[in-house]
N, CA, C and O atoms as CSV, one atom per row, in Angstrom:
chain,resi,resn,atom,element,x,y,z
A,1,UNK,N,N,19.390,-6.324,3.635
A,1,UNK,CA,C,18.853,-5.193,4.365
A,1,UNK,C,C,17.321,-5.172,4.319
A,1,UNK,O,O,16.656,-4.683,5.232
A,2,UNK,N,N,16.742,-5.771,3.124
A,2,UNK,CA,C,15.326,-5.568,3.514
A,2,UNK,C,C,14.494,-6.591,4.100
A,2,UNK,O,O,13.270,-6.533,4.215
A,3,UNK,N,N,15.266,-7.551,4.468
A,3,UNK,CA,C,14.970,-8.690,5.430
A,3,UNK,C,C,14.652,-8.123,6.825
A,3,UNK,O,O,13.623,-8.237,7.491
A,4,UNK,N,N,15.931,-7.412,7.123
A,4,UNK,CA,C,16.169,-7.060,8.140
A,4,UNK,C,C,15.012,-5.876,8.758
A,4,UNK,O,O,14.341,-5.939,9.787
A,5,UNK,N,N,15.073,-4.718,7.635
A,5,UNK,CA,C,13.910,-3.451,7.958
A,5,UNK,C,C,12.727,-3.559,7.379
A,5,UNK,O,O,12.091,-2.505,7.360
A,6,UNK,N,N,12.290,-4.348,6.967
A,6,UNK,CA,C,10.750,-4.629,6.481
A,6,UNK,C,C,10.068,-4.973,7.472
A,6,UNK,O,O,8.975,-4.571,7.071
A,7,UNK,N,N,9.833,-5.477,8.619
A,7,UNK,CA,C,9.387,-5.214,9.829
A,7,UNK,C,C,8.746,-3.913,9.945
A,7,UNK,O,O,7.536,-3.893,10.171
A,8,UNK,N,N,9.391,-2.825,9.823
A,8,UNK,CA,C,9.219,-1.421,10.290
A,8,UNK,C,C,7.949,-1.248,9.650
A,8,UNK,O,O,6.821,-1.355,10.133
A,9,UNK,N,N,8.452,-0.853,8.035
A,9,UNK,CA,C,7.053,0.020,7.328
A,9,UNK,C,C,5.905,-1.351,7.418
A,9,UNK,O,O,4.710,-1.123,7.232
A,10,UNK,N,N,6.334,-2.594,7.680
A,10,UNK,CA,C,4.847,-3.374,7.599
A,10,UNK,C,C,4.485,-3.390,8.784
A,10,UNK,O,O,3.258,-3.303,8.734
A,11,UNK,N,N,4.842,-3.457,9.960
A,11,UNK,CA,C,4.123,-2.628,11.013
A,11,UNK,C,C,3.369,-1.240,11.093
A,11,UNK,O,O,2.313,-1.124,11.715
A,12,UNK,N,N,4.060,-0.054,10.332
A,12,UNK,CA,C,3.282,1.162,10.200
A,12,UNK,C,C,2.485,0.685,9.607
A,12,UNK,O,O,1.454,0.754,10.275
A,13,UNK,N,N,2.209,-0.071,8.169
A,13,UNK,CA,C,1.309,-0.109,7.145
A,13,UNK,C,C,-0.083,-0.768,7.961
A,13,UNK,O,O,-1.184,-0.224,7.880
A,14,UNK,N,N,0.166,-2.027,8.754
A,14,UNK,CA,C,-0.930,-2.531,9.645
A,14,UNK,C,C,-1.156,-1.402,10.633
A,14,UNK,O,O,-2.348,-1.121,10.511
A,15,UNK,N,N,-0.777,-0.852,11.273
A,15,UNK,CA,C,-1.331,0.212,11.926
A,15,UNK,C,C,-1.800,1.328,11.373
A,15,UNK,O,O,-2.774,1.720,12.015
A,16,UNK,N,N,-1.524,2.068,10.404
A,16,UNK,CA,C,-2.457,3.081,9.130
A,16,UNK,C,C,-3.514,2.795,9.325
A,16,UNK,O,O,-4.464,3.306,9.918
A,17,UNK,N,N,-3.136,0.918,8.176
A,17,UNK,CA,C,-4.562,0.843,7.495
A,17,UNK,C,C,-5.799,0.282,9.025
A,17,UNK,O,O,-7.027,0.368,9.006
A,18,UNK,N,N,-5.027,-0.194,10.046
A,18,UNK,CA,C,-5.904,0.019,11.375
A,18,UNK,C,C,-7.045,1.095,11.649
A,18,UNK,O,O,-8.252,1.012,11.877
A,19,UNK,N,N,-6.247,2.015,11.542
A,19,UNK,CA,C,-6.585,3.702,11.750
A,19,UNK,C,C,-7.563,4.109,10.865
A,19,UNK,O,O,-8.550,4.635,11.380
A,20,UNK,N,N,-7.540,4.002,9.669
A,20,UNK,CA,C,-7.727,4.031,8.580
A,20,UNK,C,C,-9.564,3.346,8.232
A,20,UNK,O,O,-10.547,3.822,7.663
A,21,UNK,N,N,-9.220,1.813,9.052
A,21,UNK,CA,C,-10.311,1.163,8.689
A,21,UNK,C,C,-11.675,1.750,9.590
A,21,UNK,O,O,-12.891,1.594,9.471
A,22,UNK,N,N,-10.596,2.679,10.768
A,22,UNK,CA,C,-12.048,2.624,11.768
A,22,UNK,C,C,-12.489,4.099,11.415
A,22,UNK,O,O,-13.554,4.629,11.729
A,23,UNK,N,N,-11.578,4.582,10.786
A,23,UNK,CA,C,-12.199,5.968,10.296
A,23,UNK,C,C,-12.969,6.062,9.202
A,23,UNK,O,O,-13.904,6.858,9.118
A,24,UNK,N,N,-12.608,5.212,8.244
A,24,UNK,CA,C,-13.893,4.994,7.374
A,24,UNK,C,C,-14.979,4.374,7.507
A,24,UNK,O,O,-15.919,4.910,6.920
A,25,UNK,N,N,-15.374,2.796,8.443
A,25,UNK,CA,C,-16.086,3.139,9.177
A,25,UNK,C,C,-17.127,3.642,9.881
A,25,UNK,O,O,-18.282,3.215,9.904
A,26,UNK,N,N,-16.582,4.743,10.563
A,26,UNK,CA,C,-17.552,5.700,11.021
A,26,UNK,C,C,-17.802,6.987,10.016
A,26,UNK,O,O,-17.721,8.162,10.372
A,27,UNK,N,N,-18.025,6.666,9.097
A,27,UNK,CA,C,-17.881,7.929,7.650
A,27,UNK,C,C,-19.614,8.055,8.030
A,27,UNK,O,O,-20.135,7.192,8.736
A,28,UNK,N,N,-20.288,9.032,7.567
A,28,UNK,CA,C,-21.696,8.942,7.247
A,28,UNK,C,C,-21.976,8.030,6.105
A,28,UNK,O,O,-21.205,7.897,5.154
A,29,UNK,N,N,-22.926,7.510,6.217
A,29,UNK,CA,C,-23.861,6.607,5.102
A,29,UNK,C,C,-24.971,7.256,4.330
A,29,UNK,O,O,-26.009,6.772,3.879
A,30,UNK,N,N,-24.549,8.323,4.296
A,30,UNK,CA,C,-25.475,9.163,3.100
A,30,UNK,C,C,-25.046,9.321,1.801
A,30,UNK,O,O,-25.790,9.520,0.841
A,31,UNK,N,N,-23.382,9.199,1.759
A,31,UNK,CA,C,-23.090,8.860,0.064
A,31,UNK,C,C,-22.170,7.562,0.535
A,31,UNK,O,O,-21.076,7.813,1.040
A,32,UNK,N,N,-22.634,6.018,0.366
A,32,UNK,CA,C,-22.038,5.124,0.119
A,32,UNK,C,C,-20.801,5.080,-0.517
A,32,UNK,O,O,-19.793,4.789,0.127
A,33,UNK,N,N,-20.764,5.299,-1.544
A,33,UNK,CA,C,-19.982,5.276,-2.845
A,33,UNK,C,C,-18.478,5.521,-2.258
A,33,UNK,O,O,-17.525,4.758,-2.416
A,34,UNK,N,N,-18.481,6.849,-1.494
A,34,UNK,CA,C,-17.092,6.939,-1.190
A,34,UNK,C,C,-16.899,6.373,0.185
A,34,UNK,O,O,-15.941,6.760,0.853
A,35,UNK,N,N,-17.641,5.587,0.600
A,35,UNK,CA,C,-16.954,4.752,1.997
A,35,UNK,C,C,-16.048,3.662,0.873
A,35,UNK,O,O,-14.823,3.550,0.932
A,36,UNK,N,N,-16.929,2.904,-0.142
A,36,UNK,CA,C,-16.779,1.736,-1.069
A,36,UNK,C,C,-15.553,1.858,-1.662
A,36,UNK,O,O,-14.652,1.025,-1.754
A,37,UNK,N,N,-15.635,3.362,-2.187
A,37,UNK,CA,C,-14.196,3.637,-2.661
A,37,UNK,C,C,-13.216,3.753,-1.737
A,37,UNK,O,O,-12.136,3.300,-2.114
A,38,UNK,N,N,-13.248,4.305,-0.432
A,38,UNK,CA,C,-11.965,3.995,0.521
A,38,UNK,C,C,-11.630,2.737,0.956
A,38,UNK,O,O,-10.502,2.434,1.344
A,39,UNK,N,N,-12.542,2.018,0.906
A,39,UNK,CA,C,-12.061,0.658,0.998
A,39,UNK,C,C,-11.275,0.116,0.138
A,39,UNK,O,O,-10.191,-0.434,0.335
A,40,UNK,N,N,-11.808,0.272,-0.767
A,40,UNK,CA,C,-11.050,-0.716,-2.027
A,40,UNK,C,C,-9.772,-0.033,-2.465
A,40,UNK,O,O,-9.036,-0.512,-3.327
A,41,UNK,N,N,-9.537,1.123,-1.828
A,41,UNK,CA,C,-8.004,1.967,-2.728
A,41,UNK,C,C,-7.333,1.448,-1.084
A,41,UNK,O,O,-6.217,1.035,-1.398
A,42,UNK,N,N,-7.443,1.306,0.178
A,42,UNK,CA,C,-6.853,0.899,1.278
A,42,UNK,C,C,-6.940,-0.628,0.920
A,42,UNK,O,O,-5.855,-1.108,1.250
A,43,UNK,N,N,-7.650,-1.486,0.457
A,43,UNK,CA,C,-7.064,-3.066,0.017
A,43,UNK,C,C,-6.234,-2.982,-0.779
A,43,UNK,O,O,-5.185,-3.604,-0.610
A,44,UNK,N,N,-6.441,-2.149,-1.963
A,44,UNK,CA,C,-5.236,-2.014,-3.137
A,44,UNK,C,C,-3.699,-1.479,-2.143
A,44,UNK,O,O,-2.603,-2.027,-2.026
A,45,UNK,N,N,-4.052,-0.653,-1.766
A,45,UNK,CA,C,-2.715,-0.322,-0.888
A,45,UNK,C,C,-2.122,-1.567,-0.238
A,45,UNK,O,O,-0.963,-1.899,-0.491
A,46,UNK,N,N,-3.015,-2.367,0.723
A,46,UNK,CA,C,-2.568,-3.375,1.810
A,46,UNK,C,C,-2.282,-4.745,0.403
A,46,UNK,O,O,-1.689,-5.759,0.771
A,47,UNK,N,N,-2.642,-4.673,-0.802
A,47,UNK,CA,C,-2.135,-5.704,-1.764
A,47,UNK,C,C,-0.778,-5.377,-2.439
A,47,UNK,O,O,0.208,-6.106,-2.549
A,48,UNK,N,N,-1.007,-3.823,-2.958
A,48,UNK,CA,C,0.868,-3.676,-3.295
A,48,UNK,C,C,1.903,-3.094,-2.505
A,48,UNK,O,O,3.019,-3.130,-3.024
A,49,UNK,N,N,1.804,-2.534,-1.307
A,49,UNK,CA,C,3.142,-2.718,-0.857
A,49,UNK,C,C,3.525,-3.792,-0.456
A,49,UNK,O,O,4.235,-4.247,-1.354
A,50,UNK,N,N,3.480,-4.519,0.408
A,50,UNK,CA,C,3.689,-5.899,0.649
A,50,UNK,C,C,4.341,-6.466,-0.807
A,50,UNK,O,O,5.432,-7.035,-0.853
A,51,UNK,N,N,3.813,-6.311,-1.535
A,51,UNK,CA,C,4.712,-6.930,-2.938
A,51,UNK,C,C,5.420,-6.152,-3.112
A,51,UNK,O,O,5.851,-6.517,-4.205
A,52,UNK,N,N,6.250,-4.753,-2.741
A,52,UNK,CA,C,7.216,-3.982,-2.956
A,52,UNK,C,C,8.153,-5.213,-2.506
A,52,UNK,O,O,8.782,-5.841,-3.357
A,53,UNK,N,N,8.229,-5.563,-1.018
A,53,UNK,CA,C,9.077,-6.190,-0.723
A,53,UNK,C,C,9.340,-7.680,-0.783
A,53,UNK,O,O,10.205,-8.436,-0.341
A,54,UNK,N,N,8.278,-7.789,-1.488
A,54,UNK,CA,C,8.715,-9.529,-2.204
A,54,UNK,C,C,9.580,-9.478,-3.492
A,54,UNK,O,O,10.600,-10.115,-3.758
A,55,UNK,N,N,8.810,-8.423,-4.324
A,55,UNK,CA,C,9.924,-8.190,-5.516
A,55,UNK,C,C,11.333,-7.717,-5.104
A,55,UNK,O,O,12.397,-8.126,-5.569
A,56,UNK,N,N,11.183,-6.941,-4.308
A,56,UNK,CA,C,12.855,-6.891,-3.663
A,56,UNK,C,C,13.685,-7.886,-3.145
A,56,UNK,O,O,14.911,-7.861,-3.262
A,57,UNK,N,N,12.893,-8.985,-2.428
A,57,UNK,CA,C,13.600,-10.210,-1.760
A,57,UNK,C,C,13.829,-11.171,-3.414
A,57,UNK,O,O,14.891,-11.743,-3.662
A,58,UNK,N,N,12.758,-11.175,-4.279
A,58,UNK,CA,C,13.350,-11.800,-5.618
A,58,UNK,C,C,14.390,-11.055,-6.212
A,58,UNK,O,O,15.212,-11.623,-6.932
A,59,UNK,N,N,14.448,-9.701,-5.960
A,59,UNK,CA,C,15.570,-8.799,-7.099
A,59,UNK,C,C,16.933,-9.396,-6.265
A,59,UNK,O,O,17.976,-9.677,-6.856
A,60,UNK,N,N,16.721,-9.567,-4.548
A,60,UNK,CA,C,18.008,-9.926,-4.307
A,60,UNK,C,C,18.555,-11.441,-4.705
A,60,UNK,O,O,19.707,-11.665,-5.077
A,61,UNK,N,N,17.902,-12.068,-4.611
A,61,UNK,CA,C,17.903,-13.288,-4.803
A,61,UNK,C,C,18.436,-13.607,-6.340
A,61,UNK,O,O,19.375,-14.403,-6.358
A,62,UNK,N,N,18.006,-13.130,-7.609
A,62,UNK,CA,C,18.771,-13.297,-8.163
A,62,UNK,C,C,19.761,-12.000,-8.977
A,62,UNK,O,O,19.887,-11.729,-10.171
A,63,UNK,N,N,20.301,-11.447,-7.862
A,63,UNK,CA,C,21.315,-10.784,-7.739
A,63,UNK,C,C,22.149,-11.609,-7.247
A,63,UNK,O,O,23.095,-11.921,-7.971
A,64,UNK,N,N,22.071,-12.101,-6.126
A,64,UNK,CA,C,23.271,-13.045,-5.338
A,64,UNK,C,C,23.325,-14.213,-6.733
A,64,UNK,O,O,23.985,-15.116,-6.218
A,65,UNK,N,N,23.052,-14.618,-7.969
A,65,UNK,CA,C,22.723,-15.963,-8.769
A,65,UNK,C,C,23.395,-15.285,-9.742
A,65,UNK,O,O,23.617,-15.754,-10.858
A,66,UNK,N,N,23.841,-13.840,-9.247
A,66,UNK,CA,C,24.451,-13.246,-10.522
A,66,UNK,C,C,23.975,-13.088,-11.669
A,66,UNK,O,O,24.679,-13.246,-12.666
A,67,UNK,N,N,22.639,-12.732,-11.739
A,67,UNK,CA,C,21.849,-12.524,-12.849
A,67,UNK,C,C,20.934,-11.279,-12.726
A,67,UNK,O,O,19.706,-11.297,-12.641
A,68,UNK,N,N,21.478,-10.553,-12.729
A,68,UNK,CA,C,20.909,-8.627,-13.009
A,68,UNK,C,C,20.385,-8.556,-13.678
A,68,UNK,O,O,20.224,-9.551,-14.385
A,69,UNK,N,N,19.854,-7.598,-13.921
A,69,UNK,CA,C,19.067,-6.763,-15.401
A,69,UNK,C,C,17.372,-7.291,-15.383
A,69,UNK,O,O,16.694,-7.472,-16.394
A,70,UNK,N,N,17.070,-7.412,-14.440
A,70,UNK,CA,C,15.694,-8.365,-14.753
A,70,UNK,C,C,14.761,-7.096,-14.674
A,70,UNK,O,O,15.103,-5.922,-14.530
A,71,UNK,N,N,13.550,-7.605,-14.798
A,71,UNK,CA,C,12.289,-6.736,-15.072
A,71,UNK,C,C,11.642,-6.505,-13.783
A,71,UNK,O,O,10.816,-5.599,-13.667
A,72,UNK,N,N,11.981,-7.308,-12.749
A,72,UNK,CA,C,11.658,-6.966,-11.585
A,72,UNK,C,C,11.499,-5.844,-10.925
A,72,UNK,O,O,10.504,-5.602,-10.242
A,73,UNK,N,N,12.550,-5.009,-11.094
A,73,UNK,CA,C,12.713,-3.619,-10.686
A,73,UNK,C,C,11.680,-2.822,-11.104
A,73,UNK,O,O,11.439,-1.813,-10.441
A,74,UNK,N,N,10.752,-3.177,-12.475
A,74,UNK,CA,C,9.938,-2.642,-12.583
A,74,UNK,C,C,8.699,-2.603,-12.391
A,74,UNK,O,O,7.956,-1.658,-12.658
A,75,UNK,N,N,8.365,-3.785,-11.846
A,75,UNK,CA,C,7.306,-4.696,-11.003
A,75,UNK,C,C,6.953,-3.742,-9.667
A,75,UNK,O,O,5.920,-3.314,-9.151
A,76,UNK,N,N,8.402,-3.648,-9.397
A,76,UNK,CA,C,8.613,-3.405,-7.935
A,76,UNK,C,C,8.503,-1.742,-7.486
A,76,UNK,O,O,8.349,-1.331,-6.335
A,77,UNK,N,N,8.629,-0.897,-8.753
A,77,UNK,CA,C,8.359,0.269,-8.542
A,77,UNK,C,C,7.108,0.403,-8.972
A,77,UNK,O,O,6.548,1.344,-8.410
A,78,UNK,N,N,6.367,-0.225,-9.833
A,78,UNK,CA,C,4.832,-0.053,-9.941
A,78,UNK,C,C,4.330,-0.082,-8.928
A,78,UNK,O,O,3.400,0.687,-8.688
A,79,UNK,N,N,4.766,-0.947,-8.042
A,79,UNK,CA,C,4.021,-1.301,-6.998
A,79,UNK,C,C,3.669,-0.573,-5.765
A,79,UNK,O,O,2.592,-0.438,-5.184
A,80,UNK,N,N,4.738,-0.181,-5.542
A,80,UNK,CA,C,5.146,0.838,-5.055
A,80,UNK,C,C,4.595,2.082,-5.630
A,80,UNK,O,O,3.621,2.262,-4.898
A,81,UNK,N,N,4.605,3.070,-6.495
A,81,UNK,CA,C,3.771,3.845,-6.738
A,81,UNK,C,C,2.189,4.083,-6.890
A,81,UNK,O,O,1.602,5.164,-6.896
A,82,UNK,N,N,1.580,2.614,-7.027
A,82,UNK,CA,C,0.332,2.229,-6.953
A,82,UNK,C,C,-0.194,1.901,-5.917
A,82,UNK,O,O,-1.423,1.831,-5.922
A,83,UNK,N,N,0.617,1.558,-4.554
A,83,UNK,CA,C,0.157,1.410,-3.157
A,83,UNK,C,C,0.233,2.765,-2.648
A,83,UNK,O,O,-0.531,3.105,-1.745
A,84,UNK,N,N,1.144,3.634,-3.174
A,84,UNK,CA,C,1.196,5.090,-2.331
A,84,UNK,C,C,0.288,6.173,-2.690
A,84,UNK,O,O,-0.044,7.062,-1.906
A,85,UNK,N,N,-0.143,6.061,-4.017
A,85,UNK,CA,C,-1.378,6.548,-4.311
A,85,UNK,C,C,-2.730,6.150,-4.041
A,85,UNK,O,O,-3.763,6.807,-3.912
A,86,UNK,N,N,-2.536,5.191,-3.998
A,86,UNK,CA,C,-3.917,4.781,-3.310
A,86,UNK,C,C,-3.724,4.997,-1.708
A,86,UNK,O,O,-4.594,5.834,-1.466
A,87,UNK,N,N,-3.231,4.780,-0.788
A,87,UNK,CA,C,-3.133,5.638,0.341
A,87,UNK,C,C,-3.598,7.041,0.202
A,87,UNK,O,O,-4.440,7.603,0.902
A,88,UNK,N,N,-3.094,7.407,-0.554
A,88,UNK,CA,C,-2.680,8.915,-0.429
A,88,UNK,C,C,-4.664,9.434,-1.312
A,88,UNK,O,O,-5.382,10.422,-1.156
A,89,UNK,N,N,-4.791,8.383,-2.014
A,89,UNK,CA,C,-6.793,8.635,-2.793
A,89,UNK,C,C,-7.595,8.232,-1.882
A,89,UNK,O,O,-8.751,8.649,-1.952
A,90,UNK,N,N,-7.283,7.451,-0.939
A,90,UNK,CA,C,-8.071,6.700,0.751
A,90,UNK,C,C,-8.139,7.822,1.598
A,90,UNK,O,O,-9.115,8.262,2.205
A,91,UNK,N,N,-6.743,8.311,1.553
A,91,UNK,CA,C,-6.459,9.572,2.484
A,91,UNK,C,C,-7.759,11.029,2.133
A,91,UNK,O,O,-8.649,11.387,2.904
A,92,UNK,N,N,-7.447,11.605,0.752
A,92,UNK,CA,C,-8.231,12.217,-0.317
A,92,UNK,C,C,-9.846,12.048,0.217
A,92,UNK,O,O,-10.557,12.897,0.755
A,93,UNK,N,N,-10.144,10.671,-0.126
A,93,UNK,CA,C,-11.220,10.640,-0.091
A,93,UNK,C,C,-12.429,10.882,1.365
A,93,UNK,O,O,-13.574,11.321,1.468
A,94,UNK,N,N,-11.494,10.370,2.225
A,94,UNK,CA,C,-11.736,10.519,3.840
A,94,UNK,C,C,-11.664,12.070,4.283
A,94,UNK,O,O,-12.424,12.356,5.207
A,95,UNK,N,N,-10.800,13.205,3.725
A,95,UNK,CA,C,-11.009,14.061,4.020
A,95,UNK,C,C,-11.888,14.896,3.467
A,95,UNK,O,O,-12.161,15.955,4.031
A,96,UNK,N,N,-12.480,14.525,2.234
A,96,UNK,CA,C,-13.552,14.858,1.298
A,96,UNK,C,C,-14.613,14.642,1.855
A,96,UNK,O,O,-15.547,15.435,1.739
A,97,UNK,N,N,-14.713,13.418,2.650
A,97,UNK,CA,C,-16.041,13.440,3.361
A,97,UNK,C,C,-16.551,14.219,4.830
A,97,UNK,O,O,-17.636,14.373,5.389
A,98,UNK,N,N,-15.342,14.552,5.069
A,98,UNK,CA,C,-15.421,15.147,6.187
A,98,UNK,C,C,-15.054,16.144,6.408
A,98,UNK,O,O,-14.635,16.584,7.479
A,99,UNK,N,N,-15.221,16.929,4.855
A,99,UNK,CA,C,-14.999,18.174,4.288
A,99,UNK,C,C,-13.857,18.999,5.617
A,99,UNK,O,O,-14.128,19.968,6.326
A,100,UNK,N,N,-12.918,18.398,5.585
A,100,UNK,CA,C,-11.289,18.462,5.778
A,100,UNK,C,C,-10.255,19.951,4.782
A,100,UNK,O,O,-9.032,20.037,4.898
């Protein structure tokens, strides 16, 4: 299944961080700092989800090898919680500047 629907959110995710890039961007250049910081929490984002679903294509993989219990799962939810917060501190920070 996540062969199949991973298409979806990595299409939204390239179109976000699209959105995303041109809105920061056009931020004012009177405090640097937080353009610098939206960048780098939107790369951190565009670096771990994408590995949500690699660790999932490994969790299946050796699931079908019949070998469960691995540490993966926990790889895979870090990752996942560390790409959605950083969205969500990109998000934060963009509306901070544009006192939102």
């Amino acid at each position: 299944m996540i062969v199949l629907f991973a298409p979806f959110p990595l299409g939204g995710l390239l179109m976000m961080g699209y959105f995303l890039r041109q809105v920061i961007a056009q931020m004012p250049t009177n405090q640097d700092w937080q353009r610098q910081w939206a960048y780098f929490t939107l790369f951190l984002a565009f670096f771990c989800l994408p590995g949500v679903f690699v660790f999932e294509l490994f969790e299946w993989y050796l699931d079908s090898l019949n070998q469960s219990g691995s540490i993966l799962s926990c790889f895979e939810e870090a990752f996942e919680v560390i790409g959605m917060y950083s969205l969500f501190f990109c998000a934060m920070l963009i509306a901070r500047r544009y006192q939102l």
